[in-house]
C-alpha positions in Angstrom: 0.0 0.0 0.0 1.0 3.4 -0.8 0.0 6.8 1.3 0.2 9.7 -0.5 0.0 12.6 1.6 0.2 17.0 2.0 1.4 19.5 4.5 -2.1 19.6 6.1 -1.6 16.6 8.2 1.8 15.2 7.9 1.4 12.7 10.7 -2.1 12.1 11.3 -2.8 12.1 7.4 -0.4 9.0 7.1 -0.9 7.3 10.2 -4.9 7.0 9.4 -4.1 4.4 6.5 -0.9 2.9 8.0 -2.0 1.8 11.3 -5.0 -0.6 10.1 -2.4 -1.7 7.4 1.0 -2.3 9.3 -1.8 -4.6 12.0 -3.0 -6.5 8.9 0.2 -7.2 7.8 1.1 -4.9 4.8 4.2 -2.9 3.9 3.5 0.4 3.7 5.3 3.3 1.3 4.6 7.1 2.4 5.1 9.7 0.0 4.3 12.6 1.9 4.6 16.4 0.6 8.0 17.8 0.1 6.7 21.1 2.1 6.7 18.6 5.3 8.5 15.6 4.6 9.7 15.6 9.0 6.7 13.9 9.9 6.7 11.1 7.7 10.6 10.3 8.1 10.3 10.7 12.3 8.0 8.0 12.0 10.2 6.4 9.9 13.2 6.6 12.3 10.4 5.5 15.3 9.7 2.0 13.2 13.4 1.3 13.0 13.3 1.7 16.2 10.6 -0.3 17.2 12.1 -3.2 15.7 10.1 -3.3 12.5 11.6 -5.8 9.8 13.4 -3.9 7.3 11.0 -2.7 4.3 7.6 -2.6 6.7 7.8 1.3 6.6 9.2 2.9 4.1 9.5 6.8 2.8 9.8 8.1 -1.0 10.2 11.3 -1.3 9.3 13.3 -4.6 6.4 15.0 -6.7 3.5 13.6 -8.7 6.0 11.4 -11.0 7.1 9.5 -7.5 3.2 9.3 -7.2 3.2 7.9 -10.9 6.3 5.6 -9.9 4.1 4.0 -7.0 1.2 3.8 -9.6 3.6 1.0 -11.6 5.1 -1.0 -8.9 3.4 -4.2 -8.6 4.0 -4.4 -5.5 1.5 -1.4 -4.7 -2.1 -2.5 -4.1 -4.0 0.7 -3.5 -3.1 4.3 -2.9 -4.3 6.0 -0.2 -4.4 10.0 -0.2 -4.7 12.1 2.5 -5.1 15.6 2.4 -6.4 19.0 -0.1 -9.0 17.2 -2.2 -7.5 19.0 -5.7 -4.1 16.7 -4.8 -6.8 14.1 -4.2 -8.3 14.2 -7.9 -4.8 14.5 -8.9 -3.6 11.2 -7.7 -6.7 9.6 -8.1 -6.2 10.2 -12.1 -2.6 8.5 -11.3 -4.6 5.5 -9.9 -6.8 5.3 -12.6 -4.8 5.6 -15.1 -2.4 2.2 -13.9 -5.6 0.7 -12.8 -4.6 0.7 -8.8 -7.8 1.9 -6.4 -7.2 4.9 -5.0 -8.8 5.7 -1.7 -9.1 8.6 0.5 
């Protein structure tokens, strides 16, 4: 699963979709907004940490073509967003385009 997310919530946008998906077992990539990119790498730092297994939590950092790179991993299921809806619509064409569900 990958969690694309803004400034306007840099932990709490991300941590809405991780949560449920680091307990079901997933790996999770956050690409969170270059304006605030703290949040998501703290967090980062905190799973290492915490004894996560190498590759549970991990951090890209870029602009909409890292969005578009997630959009052709295979290894992506879903996007999640998180964040100003016009980003939102933005990623969501992403998704649509590759065929990955995007959800918000």
């Amino acid at each position: 699963m990958a969690i694309v997310s803004d400034d306007s919530a840099p932990l709490l946008g991300p941590l809405r979709h991780a949560v449920p998906a680091l307990l079901a077992g997933a790996t999770v990539i956050v690409k969170p907004s270059p304006k605030a990119p703290s949040a998501a790498f703290a967090l980062a730092e905190l799973s290492a940490r915490s004894a996560f297994p190498g590759g549970v939590f991990n951090v890209l950092h870029g602009d909409l073509a890292a969005i578009e790179g997630l959009c052709v991993l295979s290894e992506v299921s879903r996007l999640c967003f998180a964040g100003d809806p016009a980003l939102g619509a933005k990623v969501a064409e992403l998704a649509c385009r590759y065929d990955k569900p995007c959800v918000d």
